[in-house]
C-alpha positions in Angstrom: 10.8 -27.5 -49.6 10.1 -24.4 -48.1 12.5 -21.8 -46.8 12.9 -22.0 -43.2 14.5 -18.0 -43.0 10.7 -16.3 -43.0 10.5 -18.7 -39.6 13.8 -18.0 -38.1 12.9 -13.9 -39.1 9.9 -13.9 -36.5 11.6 -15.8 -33.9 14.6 -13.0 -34.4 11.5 -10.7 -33.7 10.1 -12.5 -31.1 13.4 -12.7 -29.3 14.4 -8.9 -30.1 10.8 -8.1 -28.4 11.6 -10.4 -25.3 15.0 -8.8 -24.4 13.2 -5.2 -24.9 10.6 -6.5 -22.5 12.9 -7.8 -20.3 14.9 -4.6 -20.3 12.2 -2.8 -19.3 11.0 -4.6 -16.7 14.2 -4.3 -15.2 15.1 -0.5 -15.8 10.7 0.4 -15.1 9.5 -2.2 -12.9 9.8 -0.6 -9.8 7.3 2.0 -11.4 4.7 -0.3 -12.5 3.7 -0.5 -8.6 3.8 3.0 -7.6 1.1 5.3 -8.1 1.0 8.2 -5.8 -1.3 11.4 -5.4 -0.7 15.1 -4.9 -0.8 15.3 -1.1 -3.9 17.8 0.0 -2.8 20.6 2.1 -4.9 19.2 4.8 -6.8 16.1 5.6 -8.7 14.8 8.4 -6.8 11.9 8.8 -3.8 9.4 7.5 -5.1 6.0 7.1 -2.3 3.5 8.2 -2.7 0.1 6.3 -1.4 -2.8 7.7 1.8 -5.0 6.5 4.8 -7.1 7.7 6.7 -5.6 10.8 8.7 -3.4 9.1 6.4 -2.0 6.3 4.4 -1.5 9.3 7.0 0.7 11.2 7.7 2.6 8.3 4.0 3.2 7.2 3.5 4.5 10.8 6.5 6.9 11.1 4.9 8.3 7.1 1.4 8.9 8.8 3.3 10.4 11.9 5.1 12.8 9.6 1.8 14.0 8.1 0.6 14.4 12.0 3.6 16.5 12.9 3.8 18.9 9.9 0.2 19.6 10.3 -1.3 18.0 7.1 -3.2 15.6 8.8 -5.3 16.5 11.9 -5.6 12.5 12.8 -3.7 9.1 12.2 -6.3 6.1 11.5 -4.1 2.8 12.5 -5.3 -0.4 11.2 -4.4 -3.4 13.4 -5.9 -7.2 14.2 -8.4 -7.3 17.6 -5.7 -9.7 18.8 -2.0 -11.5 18.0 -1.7 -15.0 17.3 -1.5 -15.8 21.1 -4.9 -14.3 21.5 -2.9 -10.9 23.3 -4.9 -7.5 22.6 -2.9 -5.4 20.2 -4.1 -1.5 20.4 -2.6 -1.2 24.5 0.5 -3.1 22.8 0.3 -0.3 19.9 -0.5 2.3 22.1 2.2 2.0 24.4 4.7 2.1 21.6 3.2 5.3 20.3 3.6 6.7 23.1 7.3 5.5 23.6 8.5 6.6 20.0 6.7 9.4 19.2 5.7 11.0 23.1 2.1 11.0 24.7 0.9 14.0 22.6 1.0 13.0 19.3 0.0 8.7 20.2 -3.1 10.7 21.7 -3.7 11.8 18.2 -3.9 8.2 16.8 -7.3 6.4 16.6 -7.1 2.4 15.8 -9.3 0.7 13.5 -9.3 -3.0 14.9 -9.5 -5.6 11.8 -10.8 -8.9 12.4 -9.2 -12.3 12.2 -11.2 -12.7 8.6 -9.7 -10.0 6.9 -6.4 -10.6 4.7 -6.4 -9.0 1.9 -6.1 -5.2 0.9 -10.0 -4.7 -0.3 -11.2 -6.4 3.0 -8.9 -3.8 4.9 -10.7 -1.3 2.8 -14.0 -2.3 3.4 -12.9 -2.6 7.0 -11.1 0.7 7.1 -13.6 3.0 5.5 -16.5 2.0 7.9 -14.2 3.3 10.8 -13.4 6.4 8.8 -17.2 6.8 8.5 -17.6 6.1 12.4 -15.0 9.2 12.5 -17.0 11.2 10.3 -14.1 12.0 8.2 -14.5 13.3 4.3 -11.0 13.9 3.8 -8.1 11.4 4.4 -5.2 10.2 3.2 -3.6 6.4 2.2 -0.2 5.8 3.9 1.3 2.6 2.5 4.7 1.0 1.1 5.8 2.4 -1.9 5.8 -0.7 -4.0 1.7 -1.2 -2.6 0.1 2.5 -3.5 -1.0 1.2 -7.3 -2.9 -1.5 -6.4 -4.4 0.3 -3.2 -5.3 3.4 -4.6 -7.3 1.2 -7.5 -9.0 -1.2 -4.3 -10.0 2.2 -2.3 -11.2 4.0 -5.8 -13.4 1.2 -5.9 -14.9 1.0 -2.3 -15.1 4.6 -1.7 -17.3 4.9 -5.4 -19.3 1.4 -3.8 -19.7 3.0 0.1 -19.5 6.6 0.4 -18.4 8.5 -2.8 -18.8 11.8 -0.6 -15.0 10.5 1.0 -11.9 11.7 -0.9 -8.7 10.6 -0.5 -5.6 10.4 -2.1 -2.2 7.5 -1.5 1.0 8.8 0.0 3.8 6.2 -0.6 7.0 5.6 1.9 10.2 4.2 0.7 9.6 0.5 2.6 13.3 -1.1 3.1 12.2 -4.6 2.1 11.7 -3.1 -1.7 15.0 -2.1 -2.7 16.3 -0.6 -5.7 16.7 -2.0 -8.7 14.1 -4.7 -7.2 15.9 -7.4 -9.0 19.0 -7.3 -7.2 17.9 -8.4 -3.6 16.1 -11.5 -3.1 13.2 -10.2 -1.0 12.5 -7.3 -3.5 12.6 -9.8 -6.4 9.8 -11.7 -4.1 7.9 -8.6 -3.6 8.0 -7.3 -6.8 6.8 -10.5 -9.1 3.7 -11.2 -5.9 2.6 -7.8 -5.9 3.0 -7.6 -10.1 0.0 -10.2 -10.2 -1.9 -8.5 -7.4 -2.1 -5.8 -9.1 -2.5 -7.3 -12.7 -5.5 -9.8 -10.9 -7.2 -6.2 -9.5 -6.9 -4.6 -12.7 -8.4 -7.5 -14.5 -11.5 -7.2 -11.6 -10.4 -9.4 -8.8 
C-alpha cells in the first residue's frame, strides 16, 4: 500500500498557496483595478465617463477640478440622448452645471450624447472618441472611478491605436464612495470589486 503523506504534502502546499492568495487579494486587491497616469500639464479636455449616480457626481466634480486649476481647457461629459422616461438629459445636465459649479465654468462643458445601444466601457469609447475627434482635440484626459481606470485605460489604448493613434491621453482616477477601503469589508465594494475583477480579467484576455 502506498504512503498517503506525499498526497497530504501537496495538498499542505496547495492550501499554504490558497491562504497566500487569499491574503493578497485581500491586502492588494484594491490595486489590481487601479491604474493611473502622470497627469499632463495641460490637455484639451477631461473626458467624463459615465457610471451610477454617484460615480457620476464624483467623476464630474474630478473633471471640474482639472477645469478650475487650469489643466484642462474643456470637460467632455458623456451622457444618454434621453432617460428612461424618454426626458432629454444635457438641459437636465446643464442646468445642474450651472447650479453647482456657476454659469462660467458649465459653459466650459461640451456633452457627448451616447445612444440607447451603448453599455459597456469600449462602446462609450468608441462613442466618446468620435466626439473628441468632432472637437478636434489631440490631447485629453480619462476621468473615471478609481476602481474603473485599469480596465479603461486598456479599452481606450485599444481604440485610440484602432481610430486615431495621433490622440493621447492619459486616466486620472477619483476616490468613488461606493468602493471603499479594504473592498472586502462593505457589501457594495465586495460587489464592485469581484464584477469589475472579471471585467478586467475578460478585457485582458481580448474581450
Amino acid at each position: 500500500m502506498s504512503s498517503p503523506r506525499p498526497l497530504l504534502r501537496i495538498l499542505r502546499w496547495l492550501f499554504g498557496a490558497l491562504l497566500v492568495a487569499t491574503g493578497v487579494l485581500l491586502i492588494w486587491g484594491s490595486d489590481l483595478l487601479i491604474g493611473t497616469d502622470p497627469i499632463p500639464s495641460h490637455v484639451d479636455a477631461a473626458v467624463v465617463l459615465q457610471g451610477s449616480i454617484v460615480a457620476e457626481k464624483t467623476r464630474l466634480a474630478g473633471a471640474m477640478s482639472l477645469l478650475q486649476r487650469g489643466v484642462a481647457e474643456r470637460v467632455l461629459l458623456s451622457v444618454p440622448k434621453e432617460s428612461y422616461w424618454g426626458q432629454s438629459i444635457p438641459p437636465v445636465a446643464r442646468a445642474y452645471l450651472e447650479r453647482t459649479y456657476g454659469a462660467d465654468l458649465a459653459s466650459r462643458v461640451d456633452f457627448c450624447e451616447t445612444s440607447a445601444e451603448v453599455n459597456s466601457t469600449g462602446q462609450e469609447a468608441e462613442a466618446e472618441l468620435a466626439c473628441v475627434q468632432e472637437h478636434h482635440w489631440r490631447s485629453i484626459i480619462i476621468v473615471t472611478s478609481d476602481y474603473h481606470t485599469r480596465r479603461a485605460r486598456i479599452l481606450w489604448r485599444r481604440m485610440v491605436r484602432r481610430h486615431d493613434p495621433s490622440v493621447n491621453f492619459s486616466v486620472e482616477s477619483v476616490a468613488d464612495p461606493e468602493f471603499q477601503k479594504p473592498w472586502w469589508r462593505q457589501r457594495q465594494s465586495a460587489k464592485i470589486w469581484l464584477g469589475e475583477s472579471l471585467k478586467l480579467a475578460w478585457t485582458m484576455l481580448g474581450g
